[in-house]
C-alpha angles and dihedrals in degrees: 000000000000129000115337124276107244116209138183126208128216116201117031090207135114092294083043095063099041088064099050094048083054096047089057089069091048114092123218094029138105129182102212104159125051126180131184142141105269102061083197095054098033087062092045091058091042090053088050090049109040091243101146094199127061134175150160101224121057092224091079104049079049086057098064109100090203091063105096092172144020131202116207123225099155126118120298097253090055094057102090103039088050088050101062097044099058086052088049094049085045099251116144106233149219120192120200113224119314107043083198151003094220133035084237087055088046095055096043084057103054096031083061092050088053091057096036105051086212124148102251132156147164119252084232083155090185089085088057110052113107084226095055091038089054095051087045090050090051090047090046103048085054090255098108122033102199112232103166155011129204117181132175109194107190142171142145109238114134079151140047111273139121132223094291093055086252117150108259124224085216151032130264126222127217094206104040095040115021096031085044088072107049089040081064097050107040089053092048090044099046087035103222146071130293115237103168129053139155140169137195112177130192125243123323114252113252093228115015092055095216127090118267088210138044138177119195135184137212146181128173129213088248085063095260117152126206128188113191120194118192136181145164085192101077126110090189159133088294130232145027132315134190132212114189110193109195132169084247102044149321125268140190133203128195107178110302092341122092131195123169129241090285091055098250111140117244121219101245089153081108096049094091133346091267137048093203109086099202080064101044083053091044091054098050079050095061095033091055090047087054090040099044090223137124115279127230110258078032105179082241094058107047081041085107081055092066095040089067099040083059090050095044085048088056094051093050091047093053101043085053091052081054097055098044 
């Protein structure tokens, strides 16, 4: 296998976990630097998980010679400019979802990779689940034609917390990170372009300064059709689900489980050699570093999903000047 893989972590919060519990089933690889916000908290987590450096700037965790990669966990509107700075201090990246909170921010990215030749991908999870990666082999293989997506994307959050029901520094978007998501995987599962996209999104919260709800609308160049609903509002239940329309049958993911369209579960536990998709993520981002290849979720390769987030702000911005 070769030395080990060392990796430093940005942002010791509910994503951040998740990744380092993930990294401890991975084999050949050590987290040894870990950076966040709260110095305090940021050791305690280190202490809990073995990491021997700990800061609160992500310059000095790039200033290790001995990181060879770094995973992002940071907030959204950090992504792009962090980014940029790991591959130009030659570090191989992975950037949690979104890759950015902008289309510019996108293409800098992934202009920099190109020149680069580093290792460096999108945490667009969707590609990983056992569930998502079932329906794309049957696709795949001429045994589904995908014609159509449902998704219901849907959380409780009128206030800034995480998953652990921790206070946030930032605010979450329902466009440039949920929807994100869904944009990816609707275009890799219906494997072409999308051509057509439109939003319409609810009021604007008071406080928080972004839209609670949100409707969106796809169609791929295969013919495929996507109708995407979002909301913070919701008091659930909570997450994201998944309804694949095909001409053979219906199928419905709900994270990496998968049931068709009778409800009845289908055994995905052999699709991979986990069940946990952040893993599974984790794992294609340290075999591309030792393979020197493009990973799956490449930046290069969810670039058109950006594209279309851009496409789909535009719409909303200018539907809201109208209104006003």
């Amino acid at each position: 296998m070769g030395k080990a893989i060392k990796v430093a972590l940005a942002g010791a919060g509910a994503f951040g976990i998740k990744h380092l519990d993930a990294i401890r089933l991975i084999d050949g690889v050590e987290v040894v630097s870990l950076v966040s916000r709260e110095l305090a908290k940021t050791k305690e987590v280190a202490d809990k998980y073995g990491i021997g450096h700990v800061a609160t700037d992500l310059a000095d965790s790039l200033a290790l010679k001995d990181v060879d990669a770094v995973i992002l966990c940071t907030p959204t509107q950090m992504h792009a400019d962090q980014a940029i700075a790991c591959m130009k201090a030659g570090k191989h990246v992975q950037v949690e979802i979104p890759l950015a909170d902008s289309l510019e921010g996108a293409e800098a990215v992934a202009a920099l990779q190109k020149q680069t030749g580093l290792v460096a991908m999108c945490g667009h999870t969707r590609r990983f689940n056992p569930s998502h990666q079932w329906v794309h082999r049957k696709i795949e293989a001429g045994e589904l034609a995908l014609q159509q997506m449902d998704v219901q994307t849907y959380f409780f959050r009128r206030t800034n917390m995480n998953a652990l029901g921790q206070p946030r520094s930032w605010t979450d978007h329902l466009l440039w990170h949920h929807a994100a998501h869904t944009v990816d995987l609707f275009a890799w599962q219906a494997g072409g372009e999308i051509v057509q996209a439109n939003a319409i999104q609810g009021p604007v919260h008071p406080s928080l300064g972004i839209a609670m709800d949100m409707s969106i609308q796809l169609k791929a160049s295969t013919g495929a059709i996507c109708t995407l609903s979002l909301s913070f509002n919701n008091e659930g239940p909570l997450g994201s689900f998944f309804r694949y329309i095909g001409d053979t049958g219906t199928y419905i993911a709900r994270y990496d489980d998968l049931f068709d369209g009778k409800d009845n579960k289908i055994d995905v536990s052999k699709i991979d050699v986990s069940m946990n998709g952040i893993e599974l993520q984790d794992r294609e981002f340290f075999a591309a570093i030792r393979e020197n290849r493009e990973p799956n979720a490449g930046v290069a390769q969810v670039l058109p999903c950006y594209r279309i987030l851009n496409l789909l702000e535009s719409q909303l911005l200018e539907t809201q000047h109208k209104s006003v």
